[in-house]
LOKE-570210 format. One line per field, with one value per residue (C-alpha): x, y, z; residue in three letters; residue number from 1. Coordinates in Angstrom, 1 decimal. Layout:
N
px	[X:...] .
py	[Y:...] .
pz	[Z:...] .
type	[ALA:...] .
seq	[NUM:...] .
//
This chain:
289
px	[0.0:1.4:1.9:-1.4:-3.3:-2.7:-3.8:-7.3:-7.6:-10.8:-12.4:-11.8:-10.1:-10.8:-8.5:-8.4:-10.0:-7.9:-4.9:-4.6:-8.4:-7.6:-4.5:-5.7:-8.3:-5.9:-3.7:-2.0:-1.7:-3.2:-0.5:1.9:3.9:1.4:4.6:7.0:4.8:5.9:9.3:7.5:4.5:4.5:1.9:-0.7:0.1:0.0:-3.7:-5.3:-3.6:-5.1:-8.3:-8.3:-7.2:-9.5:-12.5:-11.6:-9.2:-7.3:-4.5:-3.4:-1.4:1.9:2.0:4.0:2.3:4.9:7.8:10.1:13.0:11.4:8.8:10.6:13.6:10.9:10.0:13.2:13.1:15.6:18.0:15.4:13.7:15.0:13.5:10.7:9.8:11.4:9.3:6.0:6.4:7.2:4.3:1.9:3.3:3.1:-1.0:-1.7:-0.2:-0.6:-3.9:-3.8:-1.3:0.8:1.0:3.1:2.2:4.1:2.5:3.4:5.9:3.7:5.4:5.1:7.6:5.8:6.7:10.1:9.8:11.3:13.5:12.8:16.3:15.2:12.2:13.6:16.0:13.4:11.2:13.9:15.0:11.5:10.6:14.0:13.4:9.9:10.7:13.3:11.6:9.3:5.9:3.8:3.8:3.9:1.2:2.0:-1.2:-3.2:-1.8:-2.3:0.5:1.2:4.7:5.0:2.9:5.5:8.6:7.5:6.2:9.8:11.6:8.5:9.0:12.9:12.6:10.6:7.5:4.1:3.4:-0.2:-1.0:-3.8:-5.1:-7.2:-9.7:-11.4:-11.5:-14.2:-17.5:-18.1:-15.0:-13.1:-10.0:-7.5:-6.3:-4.1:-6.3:-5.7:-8.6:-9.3:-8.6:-5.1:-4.4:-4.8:-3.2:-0.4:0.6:-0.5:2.3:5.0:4.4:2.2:0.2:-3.0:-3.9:-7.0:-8.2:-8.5:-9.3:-10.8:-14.9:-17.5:-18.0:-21.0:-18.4:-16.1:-18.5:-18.2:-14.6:-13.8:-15.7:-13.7:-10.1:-11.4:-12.4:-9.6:-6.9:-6.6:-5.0:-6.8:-8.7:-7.7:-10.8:-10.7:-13.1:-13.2:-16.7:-18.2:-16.9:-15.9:-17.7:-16.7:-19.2:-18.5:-15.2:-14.3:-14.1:-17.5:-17.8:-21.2:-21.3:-22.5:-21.0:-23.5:-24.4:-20.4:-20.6:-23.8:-22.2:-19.7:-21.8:-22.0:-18.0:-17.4:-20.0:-17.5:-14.4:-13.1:-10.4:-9.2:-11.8:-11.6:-11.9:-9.8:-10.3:-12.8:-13.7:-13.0:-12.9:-16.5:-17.0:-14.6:-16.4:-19.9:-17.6:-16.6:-19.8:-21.4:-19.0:-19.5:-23.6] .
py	[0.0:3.3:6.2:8.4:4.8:4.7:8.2:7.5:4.4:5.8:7.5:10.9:14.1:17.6:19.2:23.3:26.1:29.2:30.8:33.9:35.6:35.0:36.7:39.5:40.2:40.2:43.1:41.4:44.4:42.9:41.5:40.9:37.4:36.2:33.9:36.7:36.9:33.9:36.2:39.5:38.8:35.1:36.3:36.7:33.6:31.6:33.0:31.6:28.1:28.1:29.1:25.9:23.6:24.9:24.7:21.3:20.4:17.8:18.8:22.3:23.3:25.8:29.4:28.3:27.8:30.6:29.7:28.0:29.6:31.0:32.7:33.7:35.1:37.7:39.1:39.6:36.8:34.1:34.5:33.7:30.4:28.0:30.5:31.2:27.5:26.3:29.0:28.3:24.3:25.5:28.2:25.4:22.7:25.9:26.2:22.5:21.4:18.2:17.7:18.3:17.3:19.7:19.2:21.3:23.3:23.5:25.5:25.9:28.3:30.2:29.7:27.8:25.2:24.2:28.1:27.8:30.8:28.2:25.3:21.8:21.6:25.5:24.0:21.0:22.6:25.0:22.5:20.1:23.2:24.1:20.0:19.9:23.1:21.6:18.3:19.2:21.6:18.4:18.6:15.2:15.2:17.4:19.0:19.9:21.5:23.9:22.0:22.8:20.9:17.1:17.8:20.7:18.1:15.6:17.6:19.0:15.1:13.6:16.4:16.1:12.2:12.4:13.4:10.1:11.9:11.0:13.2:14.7:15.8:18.3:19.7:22.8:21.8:25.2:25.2:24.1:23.6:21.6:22.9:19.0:20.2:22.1:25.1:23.0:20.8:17.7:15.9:13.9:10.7:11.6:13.4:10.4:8.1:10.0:10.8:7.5:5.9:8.6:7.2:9.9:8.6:10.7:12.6:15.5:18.6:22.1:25.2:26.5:26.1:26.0:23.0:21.7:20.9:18.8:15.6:14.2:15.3:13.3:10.3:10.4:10.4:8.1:5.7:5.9:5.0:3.6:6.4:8.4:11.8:14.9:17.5:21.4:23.5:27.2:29.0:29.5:31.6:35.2:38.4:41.6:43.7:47.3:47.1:43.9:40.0:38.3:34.1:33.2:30.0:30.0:27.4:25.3:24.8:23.9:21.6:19.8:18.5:16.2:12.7:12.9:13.6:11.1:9.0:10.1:8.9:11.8:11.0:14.3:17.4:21.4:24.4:26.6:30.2:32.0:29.5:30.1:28.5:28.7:26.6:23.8:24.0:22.9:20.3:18.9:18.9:17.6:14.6:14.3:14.0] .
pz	[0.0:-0.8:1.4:-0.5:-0.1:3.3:3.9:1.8:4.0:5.6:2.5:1.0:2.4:2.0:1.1:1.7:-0.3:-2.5:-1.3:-4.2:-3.3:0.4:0.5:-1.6:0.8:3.7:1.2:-1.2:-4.1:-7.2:-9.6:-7.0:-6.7:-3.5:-3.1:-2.0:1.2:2.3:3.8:3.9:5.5:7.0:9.7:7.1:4.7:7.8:9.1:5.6:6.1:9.6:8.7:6.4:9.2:11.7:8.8:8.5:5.8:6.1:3.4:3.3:0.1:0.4:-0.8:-3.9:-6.7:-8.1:-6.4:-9.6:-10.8:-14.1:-12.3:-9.7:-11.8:-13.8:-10.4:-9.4:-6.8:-8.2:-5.3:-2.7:-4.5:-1.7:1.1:-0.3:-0.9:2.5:3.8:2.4:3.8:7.2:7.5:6.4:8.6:11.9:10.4:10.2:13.7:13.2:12.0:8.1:5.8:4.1:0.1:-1.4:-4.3:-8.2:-10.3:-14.1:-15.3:-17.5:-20.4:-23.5:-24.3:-27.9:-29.0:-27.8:-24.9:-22.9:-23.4:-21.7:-19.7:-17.8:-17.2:-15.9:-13.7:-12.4:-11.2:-9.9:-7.7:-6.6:-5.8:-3.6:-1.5:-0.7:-0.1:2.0:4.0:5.3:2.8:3.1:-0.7:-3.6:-6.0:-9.7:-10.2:-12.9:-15.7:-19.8:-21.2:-21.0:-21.6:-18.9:-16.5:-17.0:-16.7:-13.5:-12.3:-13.6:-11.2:-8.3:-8.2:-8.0:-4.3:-3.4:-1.7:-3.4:-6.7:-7.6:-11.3:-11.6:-14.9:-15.5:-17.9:-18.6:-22.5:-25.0:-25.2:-22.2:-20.0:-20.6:-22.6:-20.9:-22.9:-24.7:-25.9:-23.1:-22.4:-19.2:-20.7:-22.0:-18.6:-16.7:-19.2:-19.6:-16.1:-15.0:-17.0:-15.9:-12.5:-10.6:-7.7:-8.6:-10.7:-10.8:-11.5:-10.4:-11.6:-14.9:-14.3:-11.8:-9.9:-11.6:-14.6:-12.6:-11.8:-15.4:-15.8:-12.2:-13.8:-16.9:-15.0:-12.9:-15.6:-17.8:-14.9:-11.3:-9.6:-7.0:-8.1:-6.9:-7.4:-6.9:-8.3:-8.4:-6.8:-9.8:-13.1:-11.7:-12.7:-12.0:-9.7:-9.0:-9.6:-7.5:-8.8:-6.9:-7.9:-8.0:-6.0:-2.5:-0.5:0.2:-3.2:-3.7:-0.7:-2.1:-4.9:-2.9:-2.8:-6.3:-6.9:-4.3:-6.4:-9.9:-7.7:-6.2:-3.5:-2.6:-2.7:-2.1:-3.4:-5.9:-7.1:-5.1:-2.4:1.4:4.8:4.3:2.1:3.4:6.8:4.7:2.8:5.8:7.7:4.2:4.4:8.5:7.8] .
type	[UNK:UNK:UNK:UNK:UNK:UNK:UNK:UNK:UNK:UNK:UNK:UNK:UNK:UNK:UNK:UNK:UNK:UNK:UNK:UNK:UNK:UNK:UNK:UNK:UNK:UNK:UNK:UNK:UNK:UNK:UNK:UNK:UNK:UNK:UNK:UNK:UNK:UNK:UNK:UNK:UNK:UNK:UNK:UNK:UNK:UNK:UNK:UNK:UNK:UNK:UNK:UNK:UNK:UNK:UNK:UNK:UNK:UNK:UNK:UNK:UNK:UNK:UNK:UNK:UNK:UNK:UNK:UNK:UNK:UNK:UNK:UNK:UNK:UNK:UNK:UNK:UNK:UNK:UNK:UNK:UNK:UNK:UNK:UNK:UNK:UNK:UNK:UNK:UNK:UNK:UNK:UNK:UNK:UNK:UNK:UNK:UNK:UNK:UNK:UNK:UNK:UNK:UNK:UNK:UNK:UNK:UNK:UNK:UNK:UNK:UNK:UNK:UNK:UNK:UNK:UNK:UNK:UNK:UNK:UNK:UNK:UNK:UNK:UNK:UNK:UNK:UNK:UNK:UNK:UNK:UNK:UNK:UNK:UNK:UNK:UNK:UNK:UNK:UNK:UNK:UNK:UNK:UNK:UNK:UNK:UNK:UNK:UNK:UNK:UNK:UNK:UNK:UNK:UNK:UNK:UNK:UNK:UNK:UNK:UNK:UNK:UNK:UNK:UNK:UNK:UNK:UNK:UNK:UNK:UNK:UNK:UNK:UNK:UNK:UNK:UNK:UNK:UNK:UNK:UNK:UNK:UNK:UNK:UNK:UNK:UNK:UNK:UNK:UNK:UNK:UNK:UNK:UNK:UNK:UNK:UNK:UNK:UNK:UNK:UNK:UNK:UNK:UNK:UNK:UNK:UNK:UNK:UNK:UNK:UNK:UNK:UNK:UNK:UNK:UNK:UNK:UNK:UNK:UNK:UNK:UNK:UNK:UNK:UNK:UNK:UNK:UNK:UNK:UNK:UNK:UNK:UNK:UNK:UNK:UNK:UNK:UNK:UNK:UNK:UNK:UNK:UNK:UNK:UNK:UNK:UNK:UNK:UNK:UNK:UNK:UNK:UNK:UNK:UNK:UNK:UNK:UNK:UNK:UNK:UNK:UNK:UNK:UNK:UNK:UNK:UNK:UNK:UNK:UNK:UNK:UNK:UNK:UNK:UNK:UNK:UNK:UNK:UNK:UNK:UNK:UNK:UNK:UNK:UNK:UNK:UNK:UNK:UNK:UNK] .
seq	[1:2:3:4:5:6:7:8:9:10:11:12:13:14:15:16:17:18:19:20:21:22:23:24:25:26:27:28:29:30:31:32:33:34:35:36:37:38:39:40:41:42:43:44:45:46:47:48:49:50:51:52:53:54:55:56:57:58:59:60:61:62:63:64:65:66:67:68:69:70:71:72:73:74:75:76:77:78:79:80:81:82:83:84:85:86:87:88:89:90:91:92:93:94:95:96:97:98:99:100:101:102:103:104:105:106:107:108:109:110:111:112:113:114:115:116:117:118:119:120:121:122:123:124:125:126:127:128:129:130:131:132:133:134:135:136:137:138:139:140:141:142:143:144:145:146:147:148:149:150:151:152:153:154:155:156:157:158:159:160:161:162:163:164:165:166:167:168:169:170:171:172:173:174:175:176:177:178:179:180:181:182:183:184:185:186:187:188:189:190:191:192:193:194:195:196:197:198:199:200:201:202:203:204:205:206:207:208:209:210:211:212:213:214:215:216:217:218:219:220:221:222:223:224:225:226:227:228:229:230:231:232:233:234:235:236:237:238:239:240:241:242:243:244:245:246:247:248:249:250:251:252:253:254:255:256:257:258:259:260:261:262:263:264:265:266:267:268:269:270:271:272:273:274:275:276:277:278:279:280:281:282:283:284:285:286:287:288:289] .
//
């Protein structure tokens, strides 16, 4: 039994809610690196991880989604990637206490390797750096999450799974018709079959689309490979509202819709753009009644 199996061993999790629309409410200037926080203002970062724990998630994630070398180097912040990730592990592991897991997050670099802005080997290297700072800074396991690119997914799963911890691959399927594809064109089937076979111990998604879109896309990554599901959906599709982003989902109709992406085969379930302690606290209470 793996280490993720054992930790499903009594059914799903719930996991925690956004990180980005949290901190911005807490100050966080608008297109600033929410990452840099993790050294300026660790108070703050460390409040919304609590807020999750004492909500009821079970994971936490780390304030890195941003936190590879890439990223970090256009913001000026290549010099600090190990503290920042180190930093973001041990403010999470403070929050959780004991009584969540911490998975630590990758996001991807925001560039396009098909184009050429990027060549595999920097990404490569970024990632390898990022998943070694984390690792070593005690997470439980590591996310590579909001995925568009199979080949971006993998390079960032090859350099996760080099430290030994258990690996998550999540997708953001938020393009066509139906919200299945991710902006690249991947569809749940060739997610799952693809990381599957590069050796990821679950794979999910997050992101992109309302949760009412993300029962059928669970049942599809379940179907087409054994791995646990990780599921995050976003509060709805954001609309601006006197000048402020405002999601449309209240959180109990999020939280009603966990039977049925338990029912799909969802192992792991939160909340991504948009969605608070709030709605993690009905999750949790959906899943305890």
């Amino acid at each position: 039994m793996s280490q993720l199996q054992k930790w499903l061993s009594e059914g799903p999790l719930i996991t925690d809610g956004a990180w980005g629309t949290e901190l911005l409410a807490l100050g966080l200037a608008p297109g600033a690196l929410p990452d840099a926080w993790n050294l300026e203002r660790p108070d703050r970062v460390e409040s919304v991880a609590r807020a999750y724990v004492e909500a009821g998630s079970q994971v936490i994630l780390t304030n890195t989604f941003r936190s590879n070398g890439i990223t970090l180097l256009e913001a000026g912040l290549a010099g600090q990637l190990t503290a920042i990730n180190r930093a973001g592990v041990e403010i999470s592991k403070r929050a959780a206490a004991g009584k969540a897991l911490v998975f630590a997050s990758i996001g991807p670099t925001g560039k396009l390797l098909m184009n050429g802005e990027v060549g595999r080997d920097e990404v490569a290297a970024a990632f390898a750096a990022q998943a070694a700072a984390l690792a070593e800074a005690g997470a439980d396991a590591l996310l590579v999450e909001t995925m568009s690119d199979i080949e971006e997914a993998g390079i960032a799963l090859s350099a996760a799974k080099s430290t030994g911890l258990p690996v998550i691959v999540s997708f953001a399927f938020d393009s066509g018709k139906n919200k299945d594809r991710t902006m690249m064109g991947v569809t749940p089937e060739g997610a799952a079959h693809a990381m599957e076979s590069a050796g990821a111990d679950a794979v999910g998604a997050n992101c992109g689309a309302g949760i009412e879109r993300f029962v059928p896309v669970c049942e599809r990554l379940a179907a087409a490979c054994s791995l646990p599901v990780w599921i995050k959906a976003n509060a709805g599709l954001p609309e601006m509202q006197e000048g402020s982003v405002v999601y449309s989902t209240p959180a109990g109709v999020f939280a009603s819709y966990l039977p049925a992406l338990v029912e799909a085969g969802a192992s792991f379930i939160g909340g991504c753009c948009g969605t608070t302690p709030e709605f993690i606290r009905a999750l949790a209470a959906k899943k305890i009644g």
